[in-house]
TORLUMLUM-85591 format. One record per residue: residue in three letters; residue number from 0; x, y, z of N, C-alpha, C in turn. Coordinates in pm, whole numbers. Atoms other than C-alpha are relative to their C-alpha. Layout:
ALA:NUM:X:Y:Z:X:Y:Z:X:Y:Z
...
This chain:
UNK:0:114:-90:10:990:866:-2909:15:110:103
UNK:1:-8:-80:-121:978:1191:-2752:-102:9:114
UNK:2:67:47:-145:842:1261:-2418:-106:115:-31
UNK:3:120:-131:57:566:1527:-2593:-61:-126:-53
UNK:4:75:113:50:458:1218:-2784:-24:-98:69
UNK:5:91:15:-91:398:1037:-2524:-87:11:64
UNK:6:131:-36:-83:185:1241:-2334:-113:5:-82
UNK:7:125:-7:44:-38:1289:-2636:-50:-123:-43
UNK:8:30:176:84:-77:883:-2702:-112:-33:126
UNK:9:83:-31:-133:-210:935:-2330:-105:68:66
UNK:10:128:-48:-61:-530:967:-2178:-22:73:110
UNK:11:-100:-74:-140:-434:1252:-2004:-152:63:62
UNK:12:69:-118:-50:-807:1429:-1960:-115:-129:22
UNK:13:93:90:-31:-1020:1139:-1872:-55:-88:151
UNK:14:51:122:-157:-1195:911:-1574:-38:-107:-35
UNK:15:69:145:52:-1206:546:-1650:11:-52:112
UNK:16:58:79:-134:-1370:320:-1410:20:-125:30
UNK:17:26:168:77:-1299:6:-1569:101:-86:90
UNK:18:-62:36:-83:-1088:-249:-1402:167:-17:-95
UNK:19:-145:-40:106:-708:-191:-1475:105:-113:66
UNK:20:-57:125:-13:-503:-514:-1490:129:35:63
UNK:21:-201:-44:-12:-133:-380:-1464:-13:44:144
UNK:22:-44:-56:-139:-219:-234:-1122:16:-117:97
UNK:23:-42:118:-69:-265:-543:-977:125:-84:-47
UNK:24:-142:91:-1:48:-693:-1116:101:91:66
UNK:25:-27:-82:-120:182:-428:-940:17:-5:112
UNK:26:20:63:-118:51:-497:-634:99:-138:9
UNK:27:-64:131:-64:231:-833:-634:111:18:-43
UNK:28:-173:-71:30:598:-689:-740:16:65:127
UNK:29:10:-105:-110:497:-443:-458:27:-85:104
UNK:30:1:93:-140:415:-740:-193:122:-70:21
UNK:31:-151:105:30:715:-949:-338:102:83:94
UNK:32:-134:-92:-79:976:-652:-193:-62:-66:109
UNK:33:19:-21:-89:772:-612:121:25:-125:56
UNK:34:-30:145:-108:773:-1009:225:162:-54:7
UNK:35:-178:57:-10:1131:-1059:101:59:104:78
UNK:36:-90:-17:-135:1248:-819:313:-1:-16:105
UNK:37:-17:44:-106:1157:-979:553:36:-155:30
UNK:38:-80:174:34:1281:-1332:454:149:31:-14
UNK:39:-153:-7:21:1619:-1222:348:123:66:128
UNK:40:-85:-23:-96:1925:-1154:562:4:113:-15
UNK:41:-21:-149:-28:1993:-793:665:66:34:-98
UNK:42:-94:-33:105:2275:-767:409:-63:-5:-117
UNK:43:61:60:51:2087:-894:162:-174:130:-53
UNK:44:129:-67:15:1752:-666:188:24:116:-107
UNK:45:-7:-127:110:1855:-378:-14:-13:-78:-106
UNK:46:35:14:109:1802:-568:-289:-163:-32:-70
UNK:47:147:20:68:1422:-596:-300:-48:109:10
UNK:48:45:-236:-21:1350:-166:-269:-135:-48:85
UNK:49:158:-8:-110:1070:-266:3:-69:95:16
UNK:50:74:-137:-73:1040:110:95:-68:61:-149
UNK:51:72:-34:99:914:106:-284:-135:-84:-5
UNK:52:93:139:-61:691:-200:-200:-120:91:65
UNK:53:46:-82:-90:561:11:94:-61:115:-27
UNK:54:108:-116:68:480:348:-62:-103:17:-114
UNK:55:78:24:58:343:222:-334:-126:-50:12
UNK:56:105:-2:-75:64:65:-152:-88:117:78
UNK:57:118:-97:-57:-30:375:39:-17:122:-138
UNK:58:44:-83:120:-10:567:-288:-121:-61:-77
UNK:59:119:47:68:-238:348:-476:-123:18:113
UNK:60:126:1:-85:-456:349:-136:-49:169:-29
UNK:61:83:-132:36:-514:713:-199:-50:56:-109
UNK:62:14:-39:134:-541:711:-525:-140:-105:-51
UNK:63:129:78:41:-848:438:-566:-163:56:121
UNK:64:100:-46:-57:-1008:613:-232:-44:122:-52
UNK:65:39:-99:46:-999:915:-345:-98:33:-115
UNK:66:96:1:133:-1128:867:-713:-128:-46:24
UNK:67:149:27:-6:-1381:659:-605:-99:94:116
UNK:68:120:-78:-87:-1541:895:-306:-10:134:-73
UNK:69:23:-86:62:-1475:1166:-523:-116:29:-142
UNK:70:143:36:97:-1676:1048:-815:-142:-41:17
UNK:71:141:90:-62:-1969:829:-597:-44:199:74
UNK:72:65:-121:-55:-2003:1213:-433:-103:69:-94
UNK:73:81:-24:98:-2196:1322:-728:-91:124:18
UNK:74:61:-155:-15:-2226:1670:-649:-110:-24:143
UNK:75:120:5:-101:-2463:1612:-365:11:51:143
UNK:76:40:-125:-132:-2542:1857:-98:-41:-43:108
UNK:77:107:39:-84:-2716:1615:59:103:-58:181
UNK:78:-56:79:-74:-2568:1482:401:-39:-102:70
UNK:79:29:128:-24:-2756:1203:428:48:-98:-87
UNK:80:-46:91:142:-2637:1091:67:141:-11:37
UNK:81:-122:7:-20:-2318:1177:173:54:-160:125
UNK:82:2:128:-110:-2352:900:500:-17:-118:-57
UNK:83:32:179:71:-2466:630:283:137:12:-80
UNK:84:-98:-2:84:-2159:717:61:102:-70:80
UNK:85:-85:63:-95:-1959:683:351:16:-144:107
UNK:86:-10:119:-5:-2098:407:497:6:-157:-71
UNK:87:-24:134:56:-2090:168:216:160:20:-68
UNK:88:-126:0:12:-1735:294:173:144:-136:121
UNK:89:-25:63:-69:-1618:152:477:-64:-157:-22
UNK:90:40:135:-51:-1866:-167:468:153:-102:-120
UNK:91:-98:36:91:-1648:-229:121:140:-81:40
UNK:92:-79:24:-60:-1357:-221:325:28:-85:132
UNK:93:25:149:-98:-1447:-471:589:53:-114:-51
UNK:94:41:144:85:-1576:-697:320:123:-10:-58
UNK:95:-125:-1:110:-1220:-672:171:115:-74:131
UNK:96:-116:14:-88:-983:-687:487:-39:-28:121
UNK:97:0:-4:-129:-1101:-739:803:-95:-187:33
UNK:98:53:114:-10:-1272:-1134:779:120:-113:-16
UNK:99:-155:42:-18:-887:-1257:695:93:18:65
UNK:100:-81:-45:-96:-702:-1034:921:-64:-76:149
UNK:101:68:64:-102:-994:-1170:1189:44:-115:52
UNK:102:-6:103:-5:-986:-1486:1126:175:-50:43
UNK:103:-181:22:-4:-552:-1486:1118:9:-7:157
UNK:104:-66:-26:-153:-538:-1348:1491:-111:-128:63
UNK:105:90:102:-42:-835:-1595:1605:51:-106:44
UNK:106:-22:156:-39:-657:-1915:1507:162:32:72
UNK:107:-154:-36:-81:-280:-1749:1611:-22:-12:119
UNK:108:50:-27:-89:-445:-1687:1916:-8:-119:143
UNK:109:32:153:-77:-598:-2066:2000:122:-90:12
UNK:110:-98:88:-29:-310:-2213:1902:125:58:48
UNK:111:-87:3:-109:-88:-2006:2117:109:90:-57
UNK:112:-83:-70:-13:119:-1792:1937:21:135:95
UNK:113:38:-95:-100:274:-1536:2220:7:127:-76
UNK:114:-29:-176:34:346:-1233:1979:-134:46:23
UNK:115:118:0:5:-35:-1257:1917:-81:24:161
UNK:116:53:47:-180:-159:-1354:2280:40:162:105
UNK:117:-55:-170:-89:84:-1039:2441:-91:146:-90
UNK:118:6:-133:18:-58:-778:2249:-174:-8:-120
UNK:119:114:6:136:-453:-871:2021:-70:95:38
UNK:120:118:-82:21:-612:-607:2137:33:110:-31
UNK:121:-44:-85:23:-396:-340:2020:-12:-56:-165
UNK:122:-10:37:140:-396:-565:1658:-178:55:-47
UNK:123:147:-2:70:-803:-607:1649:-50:150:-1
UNK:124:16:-53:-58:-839:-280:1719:70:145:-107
UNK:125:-94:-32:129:-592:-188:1406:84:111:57
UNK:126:-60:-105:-15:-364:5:1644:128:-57:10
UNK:127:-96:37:-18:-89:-199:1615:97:112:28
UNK:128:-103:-115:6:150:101:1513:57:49:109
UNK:129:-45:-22:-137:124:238:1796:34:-90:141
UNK:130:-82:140:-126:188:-65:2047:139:14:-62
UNK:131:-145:-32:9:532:-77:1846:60:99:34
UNK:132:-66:-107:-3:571:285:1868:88:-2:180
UNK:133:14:19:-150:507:236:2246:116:-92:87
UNK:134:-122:116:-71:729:-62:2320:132:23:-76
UNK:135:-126:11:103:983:89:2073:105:-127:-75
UNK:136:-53:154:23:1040:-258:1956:-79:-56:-114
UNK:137:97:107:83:896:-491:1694:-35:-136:119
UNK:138:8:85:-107:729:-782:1819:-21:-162:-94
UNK:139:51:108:91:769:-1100:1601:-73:-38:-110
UNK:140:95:48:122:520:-1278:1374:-113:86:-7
UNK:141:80:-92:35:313:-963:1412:44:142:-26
UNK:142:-52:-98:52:563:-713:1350:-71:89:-103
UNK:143:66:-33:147:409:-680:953:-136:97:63
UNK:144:137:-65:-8:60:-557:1131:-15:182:-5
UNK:145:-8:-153:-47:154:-191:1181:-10:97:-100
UNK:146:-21:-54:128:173:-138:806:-172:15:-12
UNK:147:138:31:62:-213:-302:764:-108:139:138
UNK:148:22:-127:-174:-296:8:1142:41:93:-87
UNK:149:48:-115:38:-193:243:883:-77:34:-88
UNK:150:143:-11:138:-390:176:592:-147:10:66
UNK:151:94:-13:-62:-667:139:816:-63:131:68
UNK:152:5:-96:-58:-612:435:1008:-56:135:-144
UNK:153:6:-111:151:-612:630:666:-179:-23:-56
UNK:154:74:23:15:-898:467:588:-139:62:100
UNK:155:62:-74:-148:-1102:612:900:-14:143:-38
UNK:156:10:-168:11:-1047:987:849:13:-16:-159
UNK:157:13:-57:126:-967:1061:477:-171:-2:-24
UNK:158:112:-24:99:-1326:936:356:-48:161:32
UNK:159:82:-119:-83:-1443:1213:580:16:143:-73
UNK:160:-24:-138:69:-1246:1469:419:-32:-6:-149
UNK:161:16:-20:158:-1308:1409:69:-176:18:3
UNK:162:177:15:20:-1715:1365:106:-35:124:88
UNK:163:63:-70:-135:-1781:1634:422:63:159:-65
UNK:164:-40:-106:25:-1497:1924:300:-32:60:-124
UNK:165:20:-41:122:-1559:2140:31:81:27:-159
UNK:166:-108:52:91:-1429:2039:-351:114:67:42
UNK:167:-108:-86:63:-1227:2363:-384:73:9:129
UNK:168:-88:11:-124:-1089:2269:-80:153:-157:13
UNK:169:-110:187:-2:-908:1880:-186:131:54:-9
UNK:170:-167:38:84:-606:2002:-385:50:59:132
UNK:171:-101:-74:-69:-518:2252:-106:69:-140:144
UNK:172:-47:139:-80:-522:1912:158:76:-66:-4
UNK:173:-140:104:63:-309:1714:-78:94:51:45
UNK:174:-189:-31:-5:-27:1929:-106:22:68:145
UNK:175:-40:-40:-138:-78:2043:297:45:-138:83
UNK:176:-96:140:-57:-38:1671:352:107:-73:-50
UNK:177:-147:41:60:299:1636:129:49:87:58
UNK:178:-74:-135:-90:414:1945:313:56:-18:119
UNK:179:9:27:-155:339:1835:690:94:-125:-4
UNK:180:-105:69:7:538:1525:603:74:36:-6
UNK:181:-134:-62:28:826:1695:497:45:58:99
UNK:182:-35:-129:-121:808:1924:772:44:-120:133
UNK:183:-30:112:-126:813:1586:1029:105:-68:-34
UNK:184:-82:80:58:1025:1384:824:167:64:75
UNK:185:-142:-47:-25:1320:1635:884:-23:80:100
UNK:186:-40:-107:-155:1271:1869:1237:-65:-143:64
UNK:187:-7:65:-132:1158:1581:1448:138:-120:17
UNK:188:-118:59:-53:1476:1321:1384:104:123:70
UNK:189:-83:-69:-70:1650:1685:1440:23:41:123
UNK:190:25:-57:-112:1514:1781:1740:-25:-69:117
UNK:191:-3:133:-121:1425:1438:1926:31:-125:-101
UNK:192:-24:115:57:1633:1217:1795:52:-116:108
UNK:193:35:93:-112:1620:1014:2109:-131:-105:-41
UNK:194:118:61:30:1257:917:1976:16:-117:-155
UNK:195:-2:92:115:1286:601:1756:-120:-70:-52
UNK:196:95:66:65:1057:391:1527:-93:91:-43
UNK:197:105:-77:72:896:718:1371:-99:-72:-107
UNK:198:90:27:153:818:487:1062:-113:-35:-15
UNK:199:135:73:22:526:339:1200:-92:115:33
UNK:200:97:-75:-31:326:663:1265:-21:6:-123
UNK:201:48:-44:153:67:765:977:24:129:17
UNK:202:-83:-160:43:198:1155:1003:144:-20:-118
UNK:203:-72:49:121:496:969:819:-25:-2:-151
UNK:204:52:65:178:318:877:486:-117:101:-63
UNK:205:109:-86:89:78:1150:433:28:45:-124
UNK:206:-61:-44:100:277:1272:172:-71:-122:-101
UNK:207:23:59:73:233:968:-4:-159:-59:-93
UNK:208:81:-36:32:-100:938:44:-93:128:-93
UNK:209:25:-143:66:-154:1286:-64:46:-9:-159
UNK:210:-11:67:124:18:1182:-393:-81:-56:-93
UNK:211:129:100:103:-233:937:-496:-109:11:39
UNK:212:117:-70:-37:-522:1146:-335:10:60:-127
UNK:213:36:-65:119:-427:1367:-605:-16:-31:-124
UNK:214:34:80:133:-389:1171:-891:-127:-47:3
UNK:215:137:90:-18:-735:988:-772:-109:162:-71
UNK:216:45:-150:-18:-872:1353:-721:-20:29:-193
UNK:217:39:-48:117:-794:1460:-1096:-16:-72:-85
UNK:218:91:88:113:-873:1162:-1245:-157:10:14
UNK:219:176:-28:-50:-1244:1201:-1064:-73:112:-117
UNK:220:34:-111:19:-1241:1534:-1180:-4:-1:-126
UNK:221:-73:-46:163:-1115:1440:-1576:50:159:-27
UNK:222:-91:-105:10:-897:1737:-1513:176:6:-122
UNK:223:-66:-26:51:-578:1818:-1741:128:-35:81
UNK:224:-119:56:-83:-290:1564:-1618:108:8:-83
UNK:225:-135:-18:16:-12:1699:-1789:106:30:70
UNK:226:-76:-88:-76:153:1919:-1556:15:-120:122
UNK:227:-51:91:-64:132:1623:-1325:82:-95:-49
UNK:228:-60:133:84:262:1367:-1553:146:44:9
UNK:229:-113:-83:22:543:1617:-1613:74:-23:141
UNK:230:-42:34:-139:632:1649:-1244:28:-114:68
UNK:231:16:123:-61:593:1320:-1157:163:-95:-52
UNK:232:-124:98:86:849:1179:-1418:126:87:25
UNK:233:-102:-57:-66:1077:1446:-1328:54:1:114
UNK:234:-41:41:-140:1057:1363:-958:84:-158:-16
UNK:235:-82:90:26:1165:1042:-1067:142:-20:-43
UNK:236:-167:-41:57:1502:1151:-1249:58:22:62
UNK:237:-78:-48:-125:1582:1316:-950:24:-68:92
UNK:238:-51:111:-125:1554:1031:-730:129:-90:-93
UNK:239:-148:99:1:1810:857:-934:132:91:-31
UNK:240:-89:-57:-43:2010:1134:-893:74:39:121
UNK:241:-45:6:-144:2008:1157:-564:56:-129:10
UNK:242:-30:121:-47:2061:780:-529:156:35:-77
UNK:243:-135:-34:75:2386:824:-780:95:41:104
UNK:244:-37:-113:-82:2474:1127:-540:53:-100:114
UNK:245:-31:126:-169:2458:862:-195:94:-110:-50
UNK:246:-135:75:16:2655:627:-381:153:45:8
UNK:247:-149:-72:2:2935:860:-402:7:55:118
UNK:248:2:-83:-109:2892:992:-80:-37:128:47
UNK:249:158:-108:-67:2661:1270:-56:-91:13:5
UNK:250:166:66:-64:2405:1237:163:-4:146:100
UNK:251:50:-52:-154:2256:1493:430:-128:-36:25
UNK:252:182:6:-76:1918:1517:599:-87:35:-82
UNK:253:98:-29:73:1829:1729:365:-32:-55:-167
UNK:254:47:94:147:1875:1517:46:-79:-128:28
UNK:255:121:90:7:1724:1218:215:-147:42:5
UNK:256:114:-24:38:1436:1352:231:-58:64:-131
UNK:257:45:-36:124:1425:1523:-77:-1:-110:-97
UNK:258:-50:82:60:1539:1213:-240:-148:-108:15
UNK:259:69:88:-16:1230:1024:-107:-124:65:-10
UNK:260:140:-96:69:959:1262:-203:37:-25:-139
UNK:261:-60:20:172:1173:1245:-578:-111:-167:6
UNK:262:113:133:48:1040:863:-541:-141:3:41
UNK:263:164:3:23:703:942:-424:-51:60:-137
UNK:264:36:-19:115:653:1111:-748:60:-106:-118
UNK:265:-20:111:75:831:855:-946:-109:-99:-9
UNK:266:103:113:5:596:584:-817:-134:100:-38
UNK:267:91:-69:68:317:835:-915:9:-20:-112
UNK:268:-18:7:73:456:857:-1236:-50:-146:-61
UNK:269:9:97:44:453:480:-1279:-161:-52:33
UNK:270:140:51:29:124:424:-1106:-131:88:-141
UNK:271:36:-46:90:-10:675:-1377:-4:-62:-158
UNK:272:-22:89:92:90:485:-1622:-30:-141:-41
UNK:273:66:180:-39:-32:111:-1502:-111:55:-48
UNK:274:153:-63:20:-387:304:-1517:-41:-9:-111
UNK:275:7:-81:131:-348:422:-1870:24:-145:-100
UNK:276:-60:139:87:-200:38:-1955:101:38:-96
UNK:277:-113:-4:104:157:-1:-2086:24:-67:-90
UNK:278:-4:92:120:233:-116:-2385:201:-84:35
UNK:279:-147:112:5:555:-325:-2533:65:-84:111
UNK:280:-38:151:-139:808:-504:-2264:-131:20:133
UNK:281:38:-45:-106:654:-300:-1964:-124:-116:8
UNK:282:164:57:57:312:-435:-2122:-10:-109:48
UNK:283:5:142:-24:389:-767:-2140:81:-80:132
UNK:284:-74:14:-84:618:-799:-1830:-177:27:133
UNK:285:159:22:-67:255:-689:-1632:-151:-14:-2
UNK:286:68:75:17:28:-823:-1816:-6:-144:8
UNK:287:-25:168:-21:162:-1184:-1707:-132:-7:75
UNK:288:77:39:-78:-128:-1370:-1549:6:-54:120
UNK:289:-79:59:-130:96:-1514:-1269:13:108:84
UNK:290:-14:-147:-52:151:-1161:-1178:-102:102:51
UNK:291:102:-99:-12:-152:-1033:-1170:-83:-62:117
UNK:292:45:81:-117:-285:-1299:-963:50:29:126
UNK:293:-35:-65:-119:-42:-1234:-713:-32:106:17
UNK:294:33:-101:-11:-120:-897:-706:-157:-19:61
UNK:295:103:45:-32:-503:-1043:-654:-22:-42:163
UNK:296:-33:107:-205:-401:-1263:-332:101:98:71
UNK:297:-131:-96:-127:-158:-984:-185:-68:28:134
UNK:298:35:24:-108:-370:-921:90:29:-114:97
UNK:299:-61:87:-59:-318:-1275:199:110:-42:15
UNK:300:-123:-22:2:5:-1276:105:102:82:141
UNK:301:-49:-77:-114:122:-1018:316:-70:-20:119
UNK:302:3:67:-136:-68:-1139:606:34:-128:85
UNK:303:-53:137:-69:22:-1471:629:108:-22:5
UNK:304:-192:67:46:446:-1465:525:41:24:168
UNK:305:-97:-11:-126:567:-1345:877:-96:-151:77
UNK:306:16:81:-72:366:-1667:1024:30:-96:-47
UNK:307:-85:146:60:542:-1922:770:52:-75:51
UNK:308:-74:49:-85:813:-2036:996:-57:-25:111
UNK:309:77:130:-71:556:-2171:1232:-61:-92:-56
UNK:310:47:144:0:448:-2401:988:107:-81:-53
UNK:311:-112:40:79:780:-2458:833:68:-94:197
UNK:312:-37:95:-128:883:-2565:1253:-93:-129:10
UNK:313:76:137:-29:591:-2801:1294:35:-150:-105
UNK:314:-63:105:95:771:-3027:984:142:-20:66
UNK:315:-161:20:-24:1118:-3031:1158:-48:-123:92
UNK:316:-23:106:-69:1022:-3355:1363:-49:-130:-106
UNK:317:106:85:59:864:-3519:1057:148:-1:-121
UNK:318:-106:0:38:1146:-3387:816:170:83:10
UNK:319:-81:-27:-43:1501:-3288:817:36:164:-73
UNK:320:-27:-150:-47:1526:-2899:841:93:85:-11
UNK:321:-152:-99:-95:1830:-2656:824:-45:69:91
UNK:322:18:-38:-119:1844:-2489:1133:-6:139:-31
UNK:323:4:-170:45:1922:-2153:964:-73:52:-89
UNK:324:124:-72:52:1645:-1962:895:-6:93:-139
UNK:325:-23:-65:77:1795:-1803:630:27:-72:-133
UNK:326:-47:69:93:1881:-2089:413:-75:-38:-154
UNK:327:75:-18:132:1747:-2109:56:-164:-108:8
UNK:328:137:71:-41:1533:-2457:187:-106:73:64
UNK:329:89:-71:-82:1360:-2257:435:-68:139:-68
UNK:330:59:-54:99:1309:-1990:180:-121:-40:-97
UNK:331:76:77:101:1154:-2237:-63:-164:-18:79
UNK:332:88:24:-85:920:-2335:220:-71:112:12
UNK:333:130:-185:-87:803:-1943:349:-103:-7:-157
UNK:334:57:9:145:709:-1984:-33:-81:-53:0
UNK:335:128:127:75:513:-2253:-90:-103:-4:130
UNK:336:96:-13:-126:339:-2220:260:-107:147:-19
UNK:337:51:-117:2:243:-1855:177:-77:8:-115
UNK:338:24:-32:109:206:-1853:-185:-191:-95:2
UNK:339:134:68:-8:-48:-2186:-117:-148:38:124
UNK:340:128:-29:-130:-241:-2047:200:-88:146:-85
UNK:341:79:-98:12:-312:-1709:59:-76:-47:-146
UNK:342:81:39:97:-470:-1890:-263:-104:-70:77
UNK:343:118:78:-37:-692:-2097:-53:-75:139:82
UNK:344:79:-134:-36:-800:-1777:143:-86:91:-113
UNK:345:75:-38:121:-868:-1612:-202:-124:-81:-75
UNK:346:96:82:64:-1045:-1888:-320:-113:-8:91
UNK:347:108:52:-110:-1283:-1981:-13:-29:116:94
UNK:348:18:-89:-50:-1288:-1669:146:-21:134:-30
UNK:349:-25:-104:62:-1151:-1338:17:-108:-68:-97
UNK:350:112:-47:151:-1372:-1391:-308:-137:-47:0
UNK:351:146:21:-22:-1703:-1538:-195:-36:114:112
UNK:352:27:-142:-103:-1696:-1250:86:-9:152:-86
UNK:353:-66:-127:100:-1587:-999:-170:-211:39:-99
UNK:354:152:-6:-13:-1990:-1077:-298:-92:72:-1
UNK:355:77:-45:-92:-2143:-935:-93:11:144:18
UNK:356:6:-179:61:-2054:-613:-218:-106:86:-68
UNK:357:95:-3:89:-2289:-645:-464:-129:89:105
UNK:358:83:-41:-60:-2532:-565:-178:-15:154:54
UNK:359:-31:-74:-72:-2387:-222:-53:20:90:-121
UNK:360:-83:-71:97:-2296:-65:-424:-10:139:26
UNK:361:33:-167:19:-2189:297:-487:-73:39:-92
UNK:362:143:-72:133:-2465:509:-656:163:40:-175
UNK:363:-66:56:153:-2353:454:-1059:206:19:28
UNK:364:-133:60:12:-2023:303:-987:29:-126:-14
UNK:365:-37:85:26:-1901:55:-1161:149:-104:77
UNK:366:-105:91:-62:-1652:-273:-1103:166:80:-15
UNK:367:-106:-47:-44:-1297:-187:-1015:127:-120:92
UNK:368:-112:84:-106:-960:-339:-875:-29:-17:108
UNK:369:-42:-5:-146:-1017:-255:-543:-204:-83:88
């Protein structure tokens, strides 16, 4: 089928509110990279695309904040309406992330882990990022936190700008915050490349954000998403041209970065498409219910895998252990320790907390993934 007939099978001028299944199976393809690369051996990691794992999360994060503060804004002049907008934006986001992340450092805490112990008030505090930036180091079983310091951080300022600045002011933001990335991405390794661990600053990812600000943005708006659709799938072609390109050996500064904006629009492309619901394999490949679930529990997921191997040690005097952390047993284990904790969190926690939403709703906004 051609790629004209596609777009018109597609709900290219619309705002649906409804809750969209495929994104959450998503989400747990997404989390899958991000925890296996950190289970698997160094050699080994390139094979789960993590840094697709990774952007895809802050793309969808801009792309569900955006739509929704853009739509709950409802024209309103008011800036008191606007404060309630904003504050039951945030409470949302409490009630979502911050009673599991709490509770995680709490009991890490009592029972003594030191990554936790050296550094919780830079975690509770959601500044992890910067403690790594600071100690130019990772720091163990809390390494992962610096990712959950930028979503947070994002979370903090954007609402502000989408509810406070004026409309005809969004698109120009987006594409000044895919710009300003670009512009950091490539003159600061040039110029201080003494300075390591850039990845954990949020000046890094605006781009990405900005991505799925805009998609959020003109879905709000039921604006005319061709010209994005277009772009998007074409940024994608190009990233596997560039990748092609690096296999053969050309690479500079300036194709990696071009090469990784190509996949921020790719994953645009594709989250555009989860939204819209895919049909045939795609369809049925994320419409699994195993999949979607994970995608459900990823929050817990990704907070609890880097603390596996403390419960996978407390069995080595009870049973017999390989010693190498890398070994498929010990794999099996980060598994079944992670996969089963973040279901009991979902079950007894995450979703009776989740509730309590009910109490805080956005003016006529309906249920939703997020």
């Amino acid at each position: 089928m051609s790629q004209g007939g596609d777009i018109d099978k597609m709900n290219l001028q619309s705002s649906n509110y409804s809750y969209m299944p495929q994104l959450d199976s998503i989400k747990g393809l997404a989390v899958g990279m991000m925890i296996f690369y950190h289970w698997l051996p160094e050699q080994y990691r390139f094979l789960v695309f993590a840094d697709f794992g990774l952007q895809f999360f802050f793309i969808i994060s801009g792309f569900f904040v955006t739509r929704t503060l853009v739509h709950t804004r409802c024209d309103s002049s008011l800036f008191s309406e606007k404060i309630r907008i904003l504050a039951t934006f945030y409470a949302h986001r409490f009630l979502r992330i911050c009673p599991l992340y709490y509770i995680l450092i709490l009991l890490t805490y009592v029972v003594g882990i030191a990554s936790v112990r050296d550094s919780w008030p830079w975690h509770i505090t959601y500044l992890s990022n910067y403690y790594f930036f600071f100690i130019q180091s990772w720091h163990d079983e809390t390494s992962h936190f610096w990712f959950l310091a930028v979503l947070m951080q994002f979370y903090m300022l954007w609402p502000g700008i989408i509810l406070f600045l004026p409309r005809n002011w969004h698109k120009q933001v987006f594409f000044g915050c895919i710009c300003l990335t670009v512009l950091f991405r490539f003159t600061i390794p040039l110029c201080w490349p003494e300075i390591k661990m850039l990845s954990v600053l949020p000046c890094m990812y605006l781009d990405a954000f900005g991505i799925g600000s805009l998609l959020g943005y003109l879905t709000a708006e039921k604006c005319d998403l061709t010209l994005f659709y277009k772009i998007c799938l074409w940024g994608g072609v190009l990233y596997v041209a560039f990748q092609v390109a690096k296999w053969l050996g050309f690479s500079s500064p300036v194709t990696i970065v071009a090469q990784r904006e190509c996949m921020l629009l790719g994953i645009g492309w594709l989250l555009f498409h989860a939204s819209q619901g895919y049909g045939g394999i795609a369809g049925m490949i994320l419409g699994n219910r195993v999949l979607r679930y994970l995608g459900k529990i990823s929050l817990g997921l990704f907070l609890i895998h880097n603390f596996s191997g403390i419960l996978i040690s407390l069995l080595k005097p009870v049973i017999d252990i390989p010693t190498n952390r890398f070994s498929v047993t010990i794999l099996l284990l980060r598994i079944l320790f992670t996969v089963a904790l973040a279901m009991v969190s979902y079950r007894f926690l995450e979703k009776p907390i989740a509730q309590f939403k009910r109490y805080v709703p956005y003016p006529e906004m309906s249920k939703g993934n997020n």
